[in-house]
C-alpha positions in Angstrom: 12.5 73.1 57.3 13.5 69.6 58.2 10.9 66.8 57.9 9.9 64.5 60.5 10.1 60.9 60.4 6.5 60.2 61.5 5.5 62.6 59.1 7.9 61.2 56.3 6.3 57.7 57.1 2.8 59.3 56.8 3.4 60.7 53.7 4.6 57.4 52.3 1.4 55.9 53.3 -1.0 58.4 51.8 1.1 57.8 48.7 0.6 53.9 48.6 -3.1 54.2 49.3 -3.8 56.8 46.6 -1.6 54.6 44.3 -3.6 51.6 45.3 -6.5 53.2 44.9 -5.7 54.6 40.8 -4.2 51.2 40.0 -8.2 50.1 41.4 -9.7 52.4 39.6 -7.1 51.9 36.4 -8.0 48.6 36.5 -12.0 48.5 37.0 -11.9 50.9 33.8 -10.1 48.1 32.0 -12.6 45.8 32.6 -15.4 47.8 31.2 -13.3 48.7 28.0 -12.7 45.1 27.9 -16.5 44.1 28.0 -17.5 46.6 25.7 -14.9 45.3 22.8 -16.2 41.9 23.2 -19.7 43.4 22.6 -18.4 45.1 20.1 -17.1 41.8 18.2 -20.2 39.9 19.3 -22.3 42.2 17.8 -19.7 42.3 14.4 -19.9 38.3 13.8 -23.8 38.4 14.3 -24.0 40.8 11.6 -21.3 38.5 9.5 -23.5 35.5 10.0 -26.2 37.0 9.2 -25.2 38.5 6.0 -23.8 35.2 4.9 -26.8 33.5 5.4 -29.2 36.0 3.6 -26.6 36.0 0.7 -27.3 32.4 0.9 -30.8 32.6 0.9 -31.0 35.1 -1.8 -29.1 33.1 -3.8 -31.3 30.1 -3.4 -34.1 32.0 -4.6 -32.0 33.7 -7.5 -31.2 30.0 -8.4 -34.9 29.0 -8.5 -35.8 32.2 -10.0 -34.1 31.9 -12.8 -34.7 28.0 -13.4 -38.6 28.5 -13.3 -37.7 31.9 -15.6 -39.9 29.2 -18.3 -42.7 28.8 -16.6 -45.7 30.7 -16.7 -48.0 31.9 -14.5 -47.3 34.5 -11.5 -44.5 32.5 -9.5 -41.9 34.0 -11.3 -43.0 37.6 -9.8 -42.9 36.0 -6.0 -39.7 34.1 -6.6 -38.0 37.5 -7.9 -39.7 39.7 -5.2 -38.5 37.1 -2.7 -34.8 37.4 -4.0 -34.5 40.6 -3.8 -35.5 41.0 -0.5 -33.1 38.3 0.5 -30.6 40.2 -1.7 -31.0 43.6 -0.3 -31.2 42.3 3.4 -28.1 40.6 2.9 -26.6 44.2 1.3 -27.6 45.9 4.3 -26.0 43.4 6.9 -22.5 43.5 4.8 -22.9 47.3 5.5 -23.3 46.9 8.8 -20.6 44.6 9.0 -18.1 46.8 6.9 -19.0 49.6 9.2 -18.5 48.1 12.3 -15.0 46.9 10.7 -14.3 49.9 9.9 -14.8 51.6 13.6 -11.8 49.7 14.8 -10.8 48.7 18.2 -11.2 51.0 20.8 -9.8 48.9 23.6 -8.7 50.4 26.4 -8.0 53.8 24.7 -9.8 55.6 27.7 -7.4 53.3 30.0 -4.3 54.7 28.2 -5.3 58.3 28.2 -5.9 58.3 31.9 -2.6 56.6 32.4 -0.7 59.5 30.5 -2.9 61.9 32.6 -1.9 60.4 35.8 2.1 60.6 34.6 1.6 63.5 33.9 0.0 64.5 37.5 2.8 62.2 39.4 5.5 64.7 36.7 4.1 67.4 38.6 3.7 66.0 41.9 7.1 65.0 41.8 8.6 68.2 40.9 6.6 70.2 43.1 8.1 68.1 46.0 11.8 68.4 44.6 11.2 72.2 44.5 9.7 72.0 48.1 12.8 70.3 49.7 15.2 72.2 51.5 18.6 73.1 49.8 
């Protein structure tokens, strides 16, 4: 079996447009893993703010907590109730932080799985066309 030029030629196109068309789609999937890691560390550095500021706060109130410790009357119930709200809100925002730390970086894992999927497919591809050709 001898191949013709034309369809030599046609076969080389239908290559180039399905490569064209996975680098596309390779590339489009990029962008979405990229957008989602920039959520992803948008949404981490909220959480860090606001755990740094609640520490703050409880803090503040911890400090005037204990300065008024003297004084009678019922403010020293309010001042402590109020710092340890502050206090446990910032406790769960450091959690959240730590845990979105911890995930780690996802980016473009899905991108470099598909890649190794499509070697493998042009692997194949290629092989099946070197057993295909005449001897």
């Amino acid at each position: 079996m001898s191949s013709s030029p034309a369809g030599l030629l046609a076969s080389l196109r239908g290559f180039a447009t399905t490569s064209v068309g996975l680098v596309h789609t390779r590339l489009e999937l990029l962008k979405v893993e990229a957008q989602e890691e920039v959520g992803r560390i948008a949404g981490m550095l909220l959480w860090g703010i606001s755990a740094v500021l609640l520490a703050v706060v409880g803090f503040t109130f911890l400090a005037i907590f204990v300065t008024v410790l003297l004084w009678d009357s019922h403010r020293l119930l309010a001042l402590g109730v109020f710092a340890v709200l502050f206090l446990v809100a910032a406790g769960v925002a450091i959690t959240a932080t730590l845990r979105l730390a911890r995930q780690g970086s996802q980016l473009f894992a899905a991108s470099l799985a598909e890649l190794r999927r499509d070697t493998a497919d042009l692997s194949t591809t290629r092989q099946q066309m070197q057993d295909e050709l005449p001897r």
